[in-house]
C-alpha positions in Angstrom: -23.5 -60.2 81.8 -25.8 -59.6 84.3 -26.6 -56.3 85.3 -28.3 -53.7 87.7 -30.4 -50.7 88.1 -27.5 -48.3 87.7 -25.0 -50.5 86.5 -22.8 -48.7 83.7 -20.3 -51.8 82.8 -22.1 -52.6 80.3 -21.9 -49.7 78.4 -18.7 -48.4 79.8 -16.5 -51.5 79.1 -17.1 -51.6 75.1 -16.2 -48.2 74.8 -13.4 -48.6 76.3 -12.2 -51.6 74.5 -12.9 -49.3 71.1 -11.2 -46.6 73.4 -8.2 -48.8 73.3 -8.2 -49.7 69.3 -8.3 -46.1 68.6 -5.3 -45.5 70.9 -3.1 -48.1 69.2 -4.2 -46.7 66.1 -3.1 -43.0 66.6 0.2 -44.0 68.1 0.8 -46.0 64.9 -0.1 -42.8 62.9 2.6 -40.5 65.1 4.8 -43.0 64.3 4.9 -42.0 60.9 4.8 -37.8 61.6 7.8 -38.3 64.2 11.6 -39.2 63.6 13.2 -41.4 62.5 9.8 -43.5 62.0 8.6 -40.4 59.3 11.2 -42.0 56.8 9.7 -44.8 56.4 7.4 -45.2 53.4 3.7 -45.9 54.1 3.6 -47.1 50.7 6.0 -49.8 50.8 7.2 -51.0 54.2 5.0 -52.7 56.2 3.8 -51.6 59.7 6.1 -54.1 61.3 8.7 -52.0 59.9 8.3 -49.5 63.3 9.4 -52.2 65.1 12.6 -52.5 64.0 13.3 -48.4 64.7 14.1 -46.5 67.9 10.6 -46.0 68.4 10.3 -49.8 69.1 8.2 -49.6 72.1 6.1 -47.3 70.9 5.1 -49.5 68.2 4.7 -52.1 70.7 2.7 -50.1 72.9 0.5 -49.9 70.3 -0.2 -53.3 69.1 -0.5 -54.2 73.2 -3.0 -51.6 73.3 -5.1 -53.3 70.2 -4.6 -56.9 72.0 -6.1 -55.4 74.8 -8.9 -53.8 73.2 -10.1 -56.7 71.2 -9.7 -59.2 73.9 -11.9 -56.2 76.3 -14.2 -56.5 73.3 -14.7 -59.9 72.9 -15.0 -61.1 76.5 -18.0 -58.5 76.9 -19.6 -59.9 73.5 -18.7 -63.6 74.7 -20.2 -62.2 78.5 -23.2 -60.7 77.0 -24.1 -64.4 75.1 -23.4 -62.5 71.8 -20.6 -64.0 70.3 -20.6 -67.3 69.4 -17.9 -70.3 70.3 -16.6 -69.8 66.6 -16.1 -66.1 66.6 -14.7 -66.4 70.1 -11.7 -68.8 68.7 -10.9 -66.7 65.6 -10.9 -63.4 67.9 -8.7 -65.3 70.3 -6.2 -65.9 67.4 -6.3 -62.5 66.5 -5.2 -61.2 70.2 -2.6 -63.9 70.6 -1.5 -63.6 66.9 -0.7 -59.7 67.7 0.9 -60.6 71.2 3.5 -62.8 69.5 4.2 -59.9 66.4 5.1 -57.8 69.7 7.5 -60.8 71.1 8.6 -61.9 67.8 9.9 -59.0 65.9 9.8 -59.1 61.6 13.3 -60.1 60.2 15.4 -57.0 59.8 16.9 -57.7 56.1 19.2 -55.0 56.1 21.4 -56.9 58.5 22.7 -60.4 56.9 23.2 -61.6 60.0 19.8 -61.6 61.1 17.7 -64.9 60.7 15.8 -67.7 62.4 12.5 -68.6 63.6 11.9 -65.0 65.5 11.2 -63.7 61.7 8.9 -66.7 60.8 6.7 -66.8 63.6 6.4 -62.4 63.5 5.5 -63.7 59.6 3.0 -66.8 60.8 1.2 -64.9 63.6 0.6 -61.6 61.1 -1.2 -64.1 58.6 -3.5 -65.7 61.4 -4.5 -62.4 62.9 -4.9 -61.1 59.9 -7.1 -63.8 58.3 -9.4 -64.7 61.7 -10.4 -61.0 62.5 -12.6 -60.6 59.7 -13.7 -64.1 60.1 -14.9 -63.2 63.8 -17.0 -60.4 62.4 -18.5 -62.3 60.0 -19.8 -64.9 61.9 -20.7 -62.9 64.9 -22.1 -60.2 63.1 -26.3 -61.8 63.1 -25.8 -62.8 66.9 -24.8 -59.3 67.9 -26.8 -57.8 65.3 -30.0 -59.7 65.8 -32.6 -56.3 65.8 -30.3 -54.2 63.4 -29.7 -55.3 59.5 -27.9 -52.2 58.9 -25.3 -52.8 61.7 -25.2 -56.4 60.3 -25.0 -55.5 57.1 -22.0 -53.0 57.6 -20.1 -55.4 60.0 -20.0 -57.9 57.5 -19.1 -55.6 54.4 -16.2 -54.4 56.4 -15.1 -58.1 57.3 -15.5 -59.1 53.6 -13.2 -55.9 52.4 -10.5 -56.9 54.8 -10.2 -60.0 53.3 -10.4 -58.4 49.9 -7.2 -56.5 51.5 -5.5 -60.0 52.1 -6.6 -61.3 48.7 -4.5 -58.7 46.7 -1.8 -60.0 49.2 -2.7 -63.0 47.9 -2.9 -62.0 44.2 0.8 -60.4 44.4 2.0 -64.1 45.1 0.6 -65.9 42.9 1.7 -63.5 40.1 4.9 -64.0 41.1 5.0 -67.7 41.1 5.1 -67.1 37.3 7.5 -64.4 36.9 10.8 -63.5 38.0 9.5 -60.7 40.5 9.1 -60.1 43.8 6.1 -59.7 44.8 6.1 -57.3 47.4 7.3 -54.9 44.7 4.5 -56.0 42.3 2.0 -54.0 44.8 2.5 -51.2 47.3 2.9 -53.3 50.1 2.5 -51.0 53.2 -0.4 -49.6 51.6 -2.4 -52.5 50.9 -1.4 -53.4 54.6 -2.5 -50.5 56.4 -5.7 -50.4 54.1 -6.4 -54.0 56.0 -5.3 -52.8 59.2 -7.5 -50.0 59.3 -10.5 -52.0 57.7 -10.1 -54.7 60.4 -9.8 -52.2 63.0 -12.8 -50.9 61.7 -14.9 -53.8 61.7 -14.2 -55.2 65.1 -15.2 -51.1 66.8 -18.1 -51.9 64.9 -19.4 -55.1 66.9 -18.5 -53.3 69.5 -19.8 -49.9 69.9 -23.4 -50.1 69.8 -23.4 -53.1 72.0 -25.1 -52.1 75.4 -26.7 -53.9 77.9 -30.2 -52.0 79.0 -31.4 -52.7 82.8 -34.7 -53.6 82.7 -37.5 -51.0 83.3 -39.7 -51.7 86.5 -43.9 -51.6 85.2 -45.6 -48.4 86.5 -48.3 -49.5 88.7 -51.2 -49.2 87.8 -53.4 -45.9 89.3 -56.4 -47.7 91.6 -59.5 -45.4 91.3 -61.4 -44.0 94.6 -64.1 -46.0 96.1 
């Protein structure tokens, strides 16, 4: 992204793509202080859950801001030559994977009549984004990170603990395969997914707030001594 003496984009439009993540983030937090959303429990149902309430469109409003956010973020990093064609595709999944949880809403199990591919697809997309965030971070985290092994380094630990998140998901299953349980009762579901939520939430702000593009500094000229 080129820029200008002057020019504050570069600064200004990363913050505000974090701006946005923290946004959807606090209004899925109210969600849960306000009614009839307070009832449901953080430790069990999932954050899709919201969607199926009264409050619907403020749950959507919030994922819509996060889209927006991480697609902000990851057209500056793409802009600025950071982010490489790899991270760029898994980042892409991620926005379009939370786009179609908005169009697609979870199956609401409490009504029998309630079925088909909407349910699948909410399912399908949550796995994708899910999986391909962390995946971003980790392999853009040396290209935007180049100067900074600390920033690297915390990128990536974040990344890797969001798919440790997923990989208790994961775990839950595959115990189940062998026993007559279900396995989103073997764990507390809503817990382990907010954990990865925030984590993943987490690690993408973290590409993006130190990234800054500094105009370049004209040479002082150089003082010419009296003849």
């Amino acid at each position: 992204m080129p820029t200008v003496p002057g020019d504050r984009r570069p600064v200004l439009l990363p913050l505000a793509g974090v701006a946005a993540l923290a946004a959807g983030a606090a209004l899925v937090l109210l969600l849960q202080l306000v009614p009839p959303t307070d009832e449901i429990s953080v430790t069990q149902r999932t954050i899709s859950e919201y969607g199926l309430s009264d409050n619907k469109w403020v749950f959507d409003l919030a994922v819509a801001l996060v889209a927006a956010g991480s697609a902000l973020t990851l057209t500056v990093l793409r802009r600025q030559r950071r982010l490489p064609a790899a991270a760029a595709v898994f980042g892409a999944l991620w926005t379009i994977g939370l786009l179609v949880v908005v169009a697609f809403p979870k199956t609401d199990w409490t009504n029998a009549a309630a079925s088909g591919a909407g349910g699948t697809l909410h399912r399908i997309a949550s796995v994708v984004a899910f999986v391909c965030l962390p995946l971003a971070v980790l392999v853009a985290a040396r290209p935007v990170f180049p100067d900074s092994p600390r920033r690297r380094l915390a990128a990536r630990l974040l990344a890797v603990l969001s798919l440790a998140w997923f990989a208790v998901l994961l775990g839950a299953i595959a115990v189940a395969a062998g026993t007559d349980q279900r396995w989103w009762l073997i764990i507390p579901l809503g817990l382990v997914e907010r954990g990865m939520a925030l984590t993943e939430l987490s690690a993408l702000a973290a590409l993006a707030v130190p990234v800054r593009v500094t105009a370049p500094t004209s040479p002082r000229p150089t003082a010419v001594p009296p003849r």
